[in-house]
N, C-alpha and C positions, 0 to 999 in steps of 0.2 A: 580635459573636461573637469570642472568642477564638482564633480560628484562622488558621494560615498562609497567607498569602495566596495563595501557591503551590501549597495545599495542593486538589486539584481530584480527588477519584476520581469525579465522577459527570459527567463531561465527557459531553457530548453523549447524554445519558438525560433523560428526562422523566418528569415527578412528578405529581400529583393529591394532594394534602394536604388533606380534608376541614375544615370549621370551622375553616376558614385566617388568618380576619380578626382573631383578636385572641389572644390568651394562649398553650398553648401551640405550638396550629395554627401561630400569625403565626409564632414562632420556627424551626419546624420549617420552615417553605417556606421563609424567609430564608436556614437554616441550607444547605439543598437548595441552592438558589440558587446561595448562595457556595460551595458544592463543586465547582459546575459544573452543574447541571441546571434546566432548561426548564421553570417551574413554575406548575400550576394552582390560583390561590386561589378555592378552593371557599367561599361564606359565603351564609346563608341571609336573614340581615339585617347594618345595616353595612355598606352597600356604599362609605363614604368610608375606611371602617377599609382594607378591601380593595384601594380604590384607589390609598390612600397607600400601600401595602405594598407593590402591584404599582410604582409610581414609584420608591421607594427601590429596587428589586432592580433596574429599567430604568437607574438612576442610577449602580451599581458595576457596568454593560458586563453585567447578567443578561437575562433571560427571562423575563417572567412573566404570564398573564392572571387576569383574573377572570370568575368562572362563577357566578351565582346556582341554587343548586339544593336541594332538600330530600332529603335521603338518604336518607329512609323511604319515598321514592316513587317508584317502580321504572322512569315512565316519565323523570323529570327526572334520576335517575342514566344511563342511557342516553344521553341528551343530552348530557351531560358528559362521558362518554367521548367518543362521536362529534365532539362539539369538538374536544376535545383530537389526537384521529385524523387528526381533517382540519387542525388547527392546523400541529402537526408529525412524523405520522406512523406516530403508534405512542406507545404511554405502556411506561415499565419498571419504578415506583413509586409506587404505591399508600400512602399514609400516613391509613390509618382513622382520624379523629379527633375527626370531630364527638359531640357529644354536652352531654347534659341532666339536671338535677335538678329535680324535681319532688316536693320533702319533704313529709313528713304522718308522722302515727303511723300506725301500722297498722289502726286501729279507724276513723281519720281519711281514711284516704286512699280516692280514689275510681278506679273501675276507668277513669275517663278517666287521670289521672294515672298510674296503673299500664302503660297501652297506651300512650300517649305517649314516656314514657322508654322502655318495651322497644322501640317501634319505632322511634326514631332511634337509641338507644344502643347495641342488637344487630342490629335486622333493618337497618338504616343499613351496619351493616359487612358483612353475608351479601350485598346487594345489591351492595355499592362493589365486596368481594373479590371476585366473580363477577364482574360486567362485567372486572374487569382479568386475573383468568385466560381468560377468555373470549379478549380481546385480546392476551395472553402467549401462548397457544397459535396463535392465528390468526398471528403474527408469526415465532413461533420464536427459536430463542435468537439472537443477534447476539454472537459474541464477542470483535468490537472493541470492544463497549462493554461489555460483562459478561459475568463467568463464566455468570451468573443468567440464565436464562429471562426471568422476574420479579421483585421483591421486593414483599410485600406485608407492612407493618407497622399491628397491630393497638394502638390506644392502651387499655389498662383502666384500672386503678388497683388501690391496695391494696387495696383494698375487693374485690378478687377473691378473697383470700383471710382477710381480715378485715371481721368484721359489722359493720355501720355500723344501729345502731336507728334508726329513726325515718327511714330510708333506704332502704327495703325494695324498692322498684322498681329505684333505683339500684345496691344491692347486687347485685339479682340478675340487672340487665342486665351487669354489669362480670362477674360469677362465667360468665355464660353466653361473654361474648369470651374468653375464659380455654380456655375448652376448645372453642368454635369456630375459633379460631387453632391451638390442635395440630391438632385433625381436620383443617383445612384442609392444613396443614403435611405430616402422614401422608398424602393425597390426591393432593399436589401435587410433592413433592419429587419422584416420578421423572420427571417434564417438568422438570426442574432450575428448581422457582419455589421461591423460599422466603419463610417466612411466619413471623415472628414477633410475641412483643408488647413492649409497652412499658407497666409498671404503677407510673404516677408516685406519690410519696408528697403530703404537704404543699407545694405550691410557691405561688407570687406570683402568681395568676392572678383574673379576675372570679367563677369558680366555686367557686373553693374557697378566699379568702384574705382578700380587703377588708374584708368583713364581722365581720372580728375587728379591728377600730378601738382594742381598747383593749392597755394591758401586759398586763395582767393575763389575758387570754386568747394572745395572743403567747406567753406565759409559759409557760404552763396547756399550749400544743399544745407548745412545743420541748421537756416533759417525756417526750415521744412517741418524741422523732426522738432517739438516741444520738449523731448526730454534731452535731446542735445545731447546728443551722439551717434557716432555711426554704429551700425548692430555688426557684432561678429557671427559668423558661422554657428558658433558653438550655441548664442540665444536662439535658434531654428531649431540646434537640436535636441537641444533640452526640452522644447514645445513635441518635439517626434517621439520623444521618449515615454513623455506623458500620453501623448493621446495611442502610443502604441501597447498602453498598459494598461491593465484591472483598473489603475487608480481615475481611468476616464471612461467607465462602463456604462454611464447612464449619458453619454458624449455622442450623437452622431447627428450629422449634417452640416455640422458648425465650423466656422471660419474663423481660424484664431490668430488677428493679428499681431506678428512679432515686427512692430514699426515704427517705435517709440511717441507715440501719438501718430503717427505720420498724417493718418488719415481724417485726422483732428484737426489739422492747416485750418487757420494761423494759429491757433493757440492766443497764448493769452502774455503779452509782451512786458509787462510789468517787473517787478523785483522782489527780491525778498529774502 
């Protein structure tokens, strides 16, 4: 991560980073980490991805455990938190993130596949945000460590405001965090939690990048993105960093796209 090594607003907070073990999760807990905060890598499978993760963040003087949990299941999210509680005391960030694709066409797809994705990709985050406001209200604010009650950051993607065919679960579990992250935000701001999203575009990740192996698709997608290139992990979680700190207190409900214009298609084709 490019950042100051001094550079520490989240000193002594603690974190829950769902689907922590690999792509943009791993970066986000890392990122957490190195800011300062006490971090829980949540991962459903992968538990060596995990465990390296949690070593490297123990290895730069961090904090971090690992938690096997499925986040469409109300009782194993429970458990997560209560860890965490009893770990060290209290959680104050919440980083929604797990989630899944399970493609078909529409004609194609089966209502398993349709219930699958909406219930780790949306009911996964209604579960996780609830246990931690749960916990953020049971606590109360602390403001040696935050202005913030809470922070709770919801991860979508474009695809919340752009249709994605042949994606139709996905589309419309990313569209439904979209506006379960404001309600949540409208709900909660006056116990001073704030709750925003995070809707990444194109990045380097097992979900949405490998799979395009050749130039020609490489190609074909950066004609998408205006700023012309594909995003890494680390530009996701730099954006977590920020809204999980002081420096974003007057910040809730908002969706901050990391997607090089994405959602700006076509842009502006010219030279210069």
């Amino acid at each position: 991560m490019n950042i100051p090594n001094d550079y520490r607003p989240l000193t002594g907070q603690r974190a829950i980073v769902t689907g922590a073990n690999t792509g943009i999760g791993a970066a986000v807990a890392e990122a957490l980490a190195h800011a300062g905060a006490k971090v829980v890598i949540n991962y459903l499978s992968g538990l060596d991805q995990a465990e390296t993760l949690a070593r490297r963040i123990r290895g730069r003087d961090g904090d971090a455990i690992v938690f096997e949990a499925d986040v469409s299941r109300e009782d194993q999210v429970k458990a997560m938190f209560r860890t965490a509680v009893e770990h060290w005391g209290s959680v104050d960030i919440l980083v929604n993130n797990a989630g899944l694709q399970q493609d078909a066409a529409l004609v194609d797809m089966s209502l398993e596949q349709w219930n699958k994705v909406i219930e780790v990709n949306l009911t996964g985050q209604f579960l996780c945000a609830r246990e931690a406001a749960r916990e953020f209200l049971r606590r109360g604010r602390v403001p040696e460590l935050s202005r913030s009650t809470g922070k709770i950051i919801c991860m979508s993607s474009v695809h919340d405001v752009i249709p994605w065919a042949g994606h139709a679960n996905y589309a419309a579990s990313k569209g439904g965090v979209g506006m379960l992250m404001k309600t949540l935000a409208q709900e909660l701001a006056v116990h001073k939690i704030r709750v925003n999203g995070i809707s990444p575009g194109a990045i380097k990740t097992p979900i949405n990048y490998e799979a395009r192996d050749t130039q020609e698709e490489v190609e074909a997608l950066l004609k998408l993105i205006p700023y012309r290139r594909i995003g890494e992990p680390e530009d996701v979680a730099r954006a977590a960093v920020w809204l999980a700190s002081d420096e974003s207190d007057y910040v809730t409900g908002a969706t901050l796209y990391v997607d090089g214009g994405m959602t700006l298609y076509p842009g502006f084709e010219g030279g210069g």
